[in-house]
ZAMARGU-4260 file (C-alpha; in steps of 0.2 Angstrom, whole numbers, plus 5000, padded with zeros to 4 digits):
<rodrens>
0) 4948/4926/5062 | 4956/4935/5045 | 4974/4941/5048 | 4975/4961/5049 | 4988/4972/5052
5) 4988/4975/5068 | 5003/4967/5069 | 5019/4972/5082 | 5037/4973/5076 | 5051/4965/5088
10) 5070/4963/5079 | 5088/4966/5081 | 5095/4972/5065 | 5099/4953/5060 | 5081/4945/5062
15) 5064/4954/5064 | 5048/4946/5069 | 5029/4950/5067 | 5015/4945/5081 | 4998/4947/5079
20) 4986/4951/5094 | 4985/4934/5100 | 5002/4930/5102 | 5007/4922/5086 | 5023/4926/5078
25) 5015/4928/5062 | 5029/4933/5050 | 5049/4929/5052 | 5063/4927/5039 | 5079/4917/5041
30) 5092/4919/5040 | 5091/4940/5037 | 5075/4950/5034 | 5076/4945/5015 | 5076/4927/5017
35) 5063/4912/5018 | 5051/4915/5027 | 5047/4901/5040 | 5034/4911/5051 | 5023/4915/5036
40) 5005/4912/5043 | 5000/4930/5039 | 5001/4927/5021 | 4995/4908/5021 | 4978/4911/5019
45) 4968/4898/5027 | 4983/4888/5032 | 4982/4898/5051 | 4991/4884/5061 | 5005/4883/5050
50) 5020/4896/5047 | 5017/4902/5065 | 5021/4900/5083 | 5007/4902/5096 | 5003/4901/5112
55) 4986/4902/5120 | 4978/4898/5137 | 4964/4886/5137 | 4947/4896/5137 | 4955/4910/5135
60) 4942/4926/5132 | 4955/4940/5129 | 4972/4948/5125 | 4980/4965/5127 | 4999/4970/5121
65) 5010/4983/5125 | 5030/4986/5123 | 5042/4988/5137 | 5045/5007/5137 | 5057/5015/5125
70) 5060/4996/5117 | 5056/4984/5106 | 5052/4969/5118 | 5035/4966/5118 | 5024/4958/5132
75) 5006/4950/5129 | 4993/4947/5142 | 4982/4931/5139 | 4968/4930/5150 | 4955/4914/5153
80) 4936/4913/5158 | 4940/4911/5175 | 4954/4922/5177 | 4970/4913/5175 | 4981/4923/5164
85) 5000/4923/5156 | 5013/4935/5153 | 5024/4931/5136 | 5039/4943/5135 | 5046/4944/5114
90) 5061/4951/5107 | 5073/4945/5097 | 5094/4948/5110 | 5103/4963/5104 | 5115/4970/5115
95) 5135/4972/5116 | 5146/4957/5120 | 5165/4953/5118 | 5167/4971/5111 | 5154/4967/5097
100) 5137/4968/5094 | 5125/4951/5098 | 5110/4950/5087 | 5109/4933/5082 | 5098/4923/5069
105) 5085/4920/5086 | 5068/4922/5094 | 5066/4923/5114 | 5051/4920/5122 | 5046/4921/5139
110) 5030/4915/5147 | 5025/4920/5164 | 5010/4914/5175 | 5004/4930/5184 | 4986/4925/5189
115) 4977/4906/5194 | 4981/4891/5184 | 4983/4895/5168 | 4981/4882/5154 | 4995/4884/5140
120) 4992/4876/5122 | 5007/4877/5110 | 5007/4878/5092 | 5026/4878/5083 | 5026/4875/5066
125) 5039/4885/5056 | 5041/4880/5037 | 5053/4881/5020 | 5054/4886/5005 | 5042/4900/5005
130) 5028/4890/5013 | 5030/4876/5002 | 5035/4862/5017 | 5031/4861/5038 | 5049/4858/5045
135) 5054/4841/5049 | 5060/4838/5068 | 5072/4829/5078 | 5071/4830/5097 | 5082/4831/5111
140) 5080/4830/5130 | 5078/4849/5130 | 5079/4854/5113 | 5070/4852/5096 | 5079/4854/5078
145) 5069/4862/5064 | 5076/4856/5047 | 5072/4871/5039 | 5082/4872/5022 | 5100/4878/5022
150) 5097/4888/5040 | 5092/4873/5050 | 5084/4881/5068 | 5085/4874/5088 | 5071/4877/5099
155) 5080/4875/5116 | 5067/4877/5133 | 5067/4871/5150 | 5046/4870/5146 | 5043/4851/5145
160) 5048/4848/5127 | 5034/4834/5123 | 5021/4840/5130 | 5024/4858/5126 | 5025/4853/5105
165) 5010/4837/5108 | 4998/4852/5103 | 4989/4850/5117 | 4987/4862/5135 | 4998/4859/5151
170) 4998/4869/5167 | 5009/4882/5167 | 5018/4883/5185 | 5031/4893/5185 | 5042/4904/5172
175) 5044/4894/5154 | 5058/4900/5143 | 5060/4899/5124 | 5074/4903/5111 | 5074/4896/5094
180) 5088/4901/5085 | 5106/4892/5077 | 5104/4873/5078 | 5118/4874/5090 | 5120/4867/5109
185) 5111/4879/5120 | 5126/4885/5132 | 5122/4890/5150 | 5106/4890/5161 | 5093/4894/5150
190) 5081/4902/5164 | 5097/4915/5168 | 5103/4918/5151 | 5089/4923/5143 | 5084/4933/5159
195) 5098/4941/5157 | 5097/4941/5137 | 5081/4950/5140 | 5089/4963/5153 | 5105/4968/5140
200) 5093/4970/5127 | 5081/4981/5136 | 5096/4992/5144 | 5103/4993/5123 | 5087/5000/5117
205) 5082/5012/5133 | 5099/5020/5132 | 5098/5021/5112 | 5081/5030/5114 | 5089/5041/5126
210) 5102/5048/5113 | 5086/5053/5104 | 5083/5074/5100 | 5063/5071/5102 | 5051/5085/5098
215) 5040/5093/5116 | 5025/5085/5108 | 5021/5066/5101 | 5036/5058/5106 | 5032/5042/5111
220) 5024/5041/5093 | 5041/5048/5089 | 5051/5036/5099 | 5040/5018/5092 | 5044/5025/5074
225) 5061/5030/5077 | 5063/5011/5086 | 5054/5004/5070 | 5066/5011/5059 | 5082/5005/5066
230) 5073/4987/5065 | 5073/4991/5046 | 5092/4992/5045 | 5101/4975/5040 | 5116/4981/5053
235) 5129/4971/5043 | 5131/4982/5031 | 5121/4996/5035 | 5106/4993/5021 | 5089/5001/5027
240) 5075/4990/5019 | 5057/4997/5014 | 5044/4987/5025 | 5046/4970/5033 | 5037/4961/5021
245) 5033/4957/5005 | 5016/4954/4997 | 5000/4966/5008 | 4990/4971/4996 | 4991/4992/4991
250) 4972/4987/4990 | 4961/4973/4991 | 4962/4961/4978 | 4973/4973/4966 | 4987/4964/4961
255) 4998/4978/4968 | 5008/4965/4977 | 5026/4969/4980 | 5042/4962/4989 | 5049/4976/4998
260) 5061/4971/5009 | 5077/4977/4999 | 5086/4994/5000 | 5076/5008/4990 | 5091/5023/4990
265) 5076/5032/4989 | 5067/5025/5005 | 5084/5025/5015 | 5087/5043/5011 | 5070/5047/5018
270) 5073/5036/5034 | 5091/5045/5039 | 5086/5060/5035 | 5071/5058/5049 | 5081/5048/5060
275) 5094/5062/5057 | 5083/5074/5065 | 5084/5065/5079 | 5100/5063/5080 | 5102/5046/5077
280) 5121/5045/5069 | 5121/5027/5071 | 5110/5024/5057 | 5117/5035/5044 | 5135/5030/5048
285) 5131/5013/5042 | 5119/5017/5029 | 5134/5027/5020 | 5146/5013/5024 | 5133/5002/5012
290) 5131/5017/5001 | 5150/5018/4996 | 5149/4998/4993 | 5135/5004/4980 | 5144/5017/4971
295) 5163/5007/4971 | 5153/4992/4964 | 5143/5004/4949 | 5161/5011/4943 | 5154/5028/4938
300) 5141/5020/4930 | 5121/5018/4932 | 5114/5016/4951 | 5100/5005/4953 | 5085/5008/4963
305) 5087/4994/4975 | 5098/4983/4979 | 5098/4967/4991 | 5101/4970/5011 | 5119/4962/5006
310) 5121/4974/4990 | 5116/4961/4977 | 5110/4969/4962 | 5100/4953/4953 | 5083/4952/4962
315) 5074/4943/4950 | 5055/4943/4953 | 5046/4927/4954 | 5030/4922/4962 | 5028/4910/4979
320) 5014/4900/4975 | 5012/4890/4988 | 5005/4905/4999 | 4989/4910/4997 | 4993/4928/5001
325) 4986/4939/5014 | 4967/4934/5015 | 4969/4926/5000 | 4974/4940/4990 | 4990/4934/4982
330) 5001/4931/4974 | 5016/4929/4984 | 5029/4939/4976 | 5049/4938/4980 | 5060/4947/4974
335) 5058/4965/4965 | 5059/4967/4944 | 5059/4985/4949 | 5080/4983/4949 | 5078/4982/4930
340) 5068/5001/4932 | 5079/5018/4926 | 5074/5029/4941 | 5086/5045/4939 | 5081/5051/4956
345) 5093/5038/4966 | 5109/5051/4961 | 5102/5064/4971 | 5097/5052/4988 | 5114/5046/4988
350) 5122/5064/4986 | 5111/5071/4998 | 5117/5061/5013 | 5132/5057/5009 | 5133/5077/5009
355) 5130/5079/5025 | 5147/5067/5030 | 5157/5084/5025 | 5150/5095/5037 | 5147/5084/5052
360) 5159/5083/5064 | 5150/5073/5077 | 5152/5057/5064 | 5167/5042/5067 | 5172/5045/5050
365) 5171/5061/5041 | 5169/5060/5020 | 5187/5068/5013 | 5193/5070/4995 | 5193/5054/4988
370) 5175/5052/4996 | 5170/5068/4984 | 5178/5061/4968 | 5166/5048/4969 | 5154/5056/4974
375) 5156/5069/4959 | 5154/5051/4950 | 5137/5050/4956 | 5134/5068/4952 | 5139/5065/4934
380) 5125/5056/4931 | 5114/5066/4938 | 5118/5078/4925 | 5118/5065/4913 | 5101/5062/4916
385) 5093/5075/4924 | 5084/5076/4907 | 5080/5060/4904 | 5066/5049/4904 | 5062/5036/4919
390) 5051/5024/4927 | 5050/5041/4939 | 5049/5038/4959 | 5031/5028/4958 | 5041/5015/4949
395) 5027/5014/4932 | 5031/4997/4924 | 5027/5000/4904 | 5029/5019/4902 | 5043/5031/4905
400) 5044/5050/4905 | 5056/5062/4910 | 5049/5065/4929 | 5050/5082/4937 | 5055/5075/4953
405) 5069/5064/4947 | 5074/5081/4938 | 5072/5092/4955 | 5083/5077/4962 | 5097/5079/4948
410) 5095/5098/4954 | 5100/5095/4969 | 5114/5081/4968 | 5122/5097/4958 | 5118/5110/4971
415) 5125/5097/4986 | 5139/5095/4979 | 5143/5113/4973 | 5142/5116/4993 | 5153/5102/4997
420) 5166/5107/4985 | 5166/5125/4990 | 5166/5121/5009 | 5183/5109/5003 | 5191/5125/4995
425) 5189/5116/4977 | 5182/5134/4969 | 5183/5129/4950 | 5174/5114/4954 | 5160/5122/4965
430) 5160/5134/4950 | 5155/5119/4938 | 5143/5112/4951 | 5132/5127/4952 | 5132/5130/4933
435) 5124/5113/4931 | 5114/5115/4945 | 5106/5132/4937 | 5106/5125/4921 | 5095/5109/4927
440) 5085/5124/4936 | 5082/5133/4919 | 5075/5115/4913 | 5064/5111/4925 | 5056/5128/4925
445) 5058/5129/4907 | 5049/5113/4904 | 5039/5107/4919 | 5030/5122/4919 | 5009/5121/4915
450) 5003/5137/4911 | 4984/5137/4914 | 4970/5152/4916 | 4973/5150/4935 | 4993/5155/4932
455) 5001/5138/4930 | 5008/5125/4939 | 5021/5113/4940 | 5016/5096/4931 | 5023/5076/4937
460) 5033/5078/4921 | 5040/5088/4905 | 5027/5077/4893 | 5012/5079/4902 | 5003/5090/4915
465) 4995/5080/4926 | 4998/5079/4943 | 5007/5069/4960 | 5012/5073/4976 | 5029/5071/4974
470) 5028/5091/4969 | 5025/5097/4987 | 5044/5090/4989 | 5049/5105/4980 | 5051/5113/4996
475) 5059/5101/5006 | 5071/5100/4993 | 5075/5117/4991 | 5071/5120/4976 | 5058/5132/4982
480) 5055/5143/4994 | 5038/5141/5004 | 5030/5158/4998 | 5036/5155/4982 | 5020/5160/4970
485) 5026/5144/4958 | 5027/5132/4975 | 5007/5140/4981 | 5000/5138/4964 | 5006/5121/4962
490) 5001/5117/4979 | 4985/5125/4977 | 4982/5113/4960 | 4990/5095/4970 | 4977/5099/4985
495) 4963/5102/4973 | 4966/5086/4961 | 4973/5075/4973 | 4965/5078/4992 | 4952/5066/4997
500) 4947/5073/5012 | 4959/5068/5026 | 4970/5058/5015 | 4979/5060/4999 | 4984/5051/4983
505) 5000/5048/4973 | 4991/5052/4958 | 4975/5052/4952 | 4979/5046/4932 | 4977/5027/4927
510) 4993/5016/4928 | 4999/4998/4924 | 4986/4993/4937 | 4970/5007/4934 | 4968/5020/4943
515) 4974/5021/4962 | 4960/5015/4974 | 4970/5019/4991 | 4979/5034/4997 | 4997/5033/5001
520) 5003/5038/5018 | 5018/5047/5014 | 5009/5059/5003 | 4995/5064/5016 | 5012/5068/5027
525) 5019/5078/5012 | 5001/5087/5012 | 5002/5091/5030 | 5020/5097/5028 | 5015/5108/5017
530) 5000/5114/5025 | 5012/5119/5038 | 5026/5128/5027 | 5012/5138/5018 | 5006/5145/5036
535) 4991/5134/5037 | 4998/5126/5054 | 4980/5124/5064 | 4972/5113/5050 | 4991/5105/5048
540) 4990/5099/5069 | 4975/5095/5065 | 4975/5082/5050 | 4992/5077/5059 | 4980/5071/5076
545) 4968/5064/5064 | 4984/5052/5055 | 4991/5045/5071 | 4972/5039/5075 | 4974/5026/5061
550) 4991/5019/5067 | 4989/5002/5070 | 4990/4998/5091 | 5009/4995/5092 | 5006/5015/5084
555) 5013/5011/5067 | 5008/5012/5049 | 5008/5002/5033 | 5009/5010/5013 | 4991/5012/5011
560) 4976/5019/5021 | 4958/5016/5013 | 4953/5034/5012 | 4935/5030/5014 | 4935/5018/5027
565) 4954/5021/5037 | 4957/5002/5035 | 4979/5000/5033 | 4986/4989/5017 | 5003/4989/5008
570) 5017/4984/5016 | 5020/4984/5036 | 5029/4993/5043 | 5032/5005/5030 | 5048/5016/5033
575) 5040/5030/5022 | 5025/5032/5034 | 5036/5029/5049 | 5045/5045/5041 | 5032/5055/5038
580) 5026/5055/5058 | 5044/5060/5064 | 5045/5073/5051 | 5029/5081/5054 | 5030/5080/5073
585) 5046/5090/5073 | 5039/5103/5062 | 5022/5104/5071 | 5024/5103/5091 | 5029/5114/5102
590) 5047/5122/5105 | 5056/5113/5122 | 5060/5132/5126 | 5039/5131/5131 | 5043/5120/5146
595) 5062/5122/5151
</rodrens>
């Protein structure tokens, strides 16, 4: 059986974890999400029983998984031939203890017999070094060490420990309990604590979830991406990474194989500003903590792209070759060369929320005047830039252009910040703001403009007059209004070039790698946004419906969607896509005032 991606999430903002359908933890880094992978069977090709942890019931005929309401716990039912089944209970402890969070470097499992005399077989076989060694072991009476590397790992169980790692199947009569984390002495009744562990930890995430502003309609699609998304934040230091994995294909065999579990600024904009929606301060309160790491560290000069979950700024790339890749399809990539990338646009996602710390007063810690004078740092460059060439936000590896969205973003890093100065009383500086902000305005329409016998559009650049989706963020930016005849035209011009039926492309013009051969999932969200603002609302709900029937089971999405088949690739799960269902859900469904 090939791997897919029908894969559920479970995490604590320290660790996170992948399973497939048949109850394999598939995908885990130590000791943070960025680290070496030691559950690494979904990209080791053939190699299926190593990389993983497993359980299965002998003659077992069939599976079916679901999460604990408003969490992240997951519970998977394995059934047998003659009816015997298990219950295994996943999730990674994250609760408050001692006045402080608890999210350690761990995995809980919990395996219950619920029906006859179920069979259980167990299959642990974590590696090192990016696939390139099975972990040596030392045993204990109840405990197993894994010598994995510099993060060596303890599997501590009242299950019987030989027999459970022998490989081979043992009855299962009564509760089993499982955490493999620190290689440190297990303290306490296992059975208790991790009952209790698994209690805390539900409790944490129920009363999160109930902070949440949801839309009427979709929320528990809402509530699974929003959940998702918090998993994506390295809660240390507040970093928000793109996808939990590195390496899914954007197609099959294309060679578009990225690492993305680093901070994007431009991703983590996108994720608070949902998750912002919603009401979820948490999130951005830490995100700007990183952020003014970020900008201290640059010294008013040049913001990467991305940056490592702990703000490092060297991510070399280099290739893991000891995976296969996912079905094969490698290579194994870690690290991202894209840090080496001019992308001009990150000035205006790092103004853009911070902005927000002005005006809110709901936050812990409100941004003051010395939080503006760096921040009029960032802005600096914007207007620096704003006219500049880049590697623009689809990250093109041997050309640069000056990008009409990293311009639009410049725009508004200026247009921000002249409302943060005037809503601190600094006139003469809101003055200068806006006078760059309306110059940078002139520019763009000046030079981004493409006049054709239809009445022109808005081209991806100022050299060129081809087309991407990015455009239909115009409107979300502010830039334009809605009814704005520049905005339809261009709209009108995006649809027609880019829209393959229910789905929509980035671009449609070759790059580094040919031309596109998937749609991207945050586009077809910016189409339906736009559907929605230009007053086209049915067929917007509609192509909305039709976008959360391709979400995966655990009712995610990766990067990718095969526009003619609906099959998911890219990265998983991606934060972009997770984006583009809270946003559209809020814009689409029904007011609350409907029921109340």
């Amino acid at each position: 059986m090939q791997p897919s991606l029908e894969l559920w999430p479970i995490g604590n903002c320290q660790v996170s974890g992948l399973l497939d359908e048949r109850a394999g933890l598939v995908w885990g880094c130590v000791p943070r999400i960025d680290g070496d992978p030691v559950f690494c069977a979904l990209l080791n090709g053939e190699r299926r029983d190593a990389g993983v942890w497993r359980f299965e019931i002998e003659d077992q005929v069939s599976s079916s998984q679901h999460y604990v309401r408003n969490t992240p716990i997951l519970v998977t039912r394995l059934e047998a031939k003659d009816g015997s089944a298990v219950e295994i209970t996943d999730f990674c402890p994250r609760f408050e203890r001692s006045g402080r969070m608890y999210r350690p470097v761990a995995f809980v499992r919990i395996v219950r017999p619920v029906a006859g005399a179920p069979r259980l077989k167990v299959t642990l076989s974590p590696m090192h070094g990016h696939g390139e060694h099975l972990a040596e072991t030392t045993s204990g009476t109840n405990h197993v060490r894994f010598l994995t590397g510099d993060t060596p790992l303890r599997l501590s169980t009242d299950a019987p420990v030989g027999t459970a790692l022998a490989g081979k199947a043992y009855r299962v009569e009564s509760d089993q309990h499982f955490f493999f984390g620190p290689d440190e002495p297990f303290s306490g009744n296992i059975r208790s604590e991790l009952r209790q562990m698994e209690e805390q930890t539900r409790k944490y995430w129920q009363l999160w979830v109930r902070g949440l502003a949801t839309p009427l309609e979709w929320q528990d699609e809402v509530i699974r991406c929003a959940i998702t998304l918090k998993l994506c934040q390295h809660e240390e230091t507040g970093a928000i990474v793109a996808a939990l994995t590195t390496s899914i294909p954007e197609a099959p065999g294309s060679q578009r194989n990225w690492d993305y579990r680093y901070c994007w600024i431009r991703d983590s904009y996108y994720t608070v500003q949902a998750l912002n929606r919603l009401g979820a301060l948490d999130v951005l309160e830490k995100y700007l903590a990183y952020l003014r790491n970020i900008i201290a560290d640059a010294r008013g000069g040049q913001i990467q792209p991305l940056y490592s979950v702990m703000g490092e700024a060297q991510l070399t790339e280099r290739t893991a070759d000891a995976l296969a890749g996912y079905r094969g399809m490698g290579p194994v990539r870690i690290g991202n060369a894209a840090y080496h990338q001019i992308q001009h646009d990150c000035y205006g996602q790092i103004v853009m929320p911070t902005a927000q710390a002005f005006f809110d007063r709901r936050l812990l810690r409100m941004a003051d005047d010395r939080d503006f004078a760096s921040l009029e740092e960032v802005g600096e460059m914007a207007w620096a830039m704003h006219d500049q060439p880049d590697a623009g936000l689809w990250e093109f590896r041997t050309r640069q252009e000056v990008h009409t969205y990293s311009a639009a973003m410049s725009w508004a890093a200026c247009d921000r910040l002249a409302r943060v100065a005037d809503h601190l009383g600094k006139a003469d500086r809101a003055s200068l703001w806006q006078e760059r902000a309306d110059t940078i305005r002139a520019t763009i329409d000046r030079e981004a403009w493409v006049e054709t016998p239809e009445g022109g559009h808005y081209g991806a650049s100022f050299e060129s007059d081809y087309l991407d989706a990015s455009l239909l963020q115009l409107v979300e930016l502010r830039f334009c209004e809605p009814d704005d005849p520049r905005f339809r035209s261009t709209f009108a011009e995006v649809e027609k070039a880019l829209r393959r039926g229910e789905h929509m492309l980035r671009y449609a013009k070759e790059d580094d790698f040919g031309a596109p051969e998937t749609a991207f999932n945050i586009c077809t969200f910016w189409l339906i946004d736009a559907l929605a603002r230009s007053g086209r609302t049915a067929e917007a709900r509609e192509l909305f419906v039709t976008m959360l029937g391709h979400t995966t089971r655990s009712g995610l999405l990766s990067e990718d969607m095969d526009f003619e088949t609906g099959e998911l690739w890219g990265n998983f799960p991606q934060t972009y896509s997770l984006v583009g269902v809270i946003n559209c859900a809020g814009l689409l469904s029904k007011n609350w005032n409907t029921v109340r």
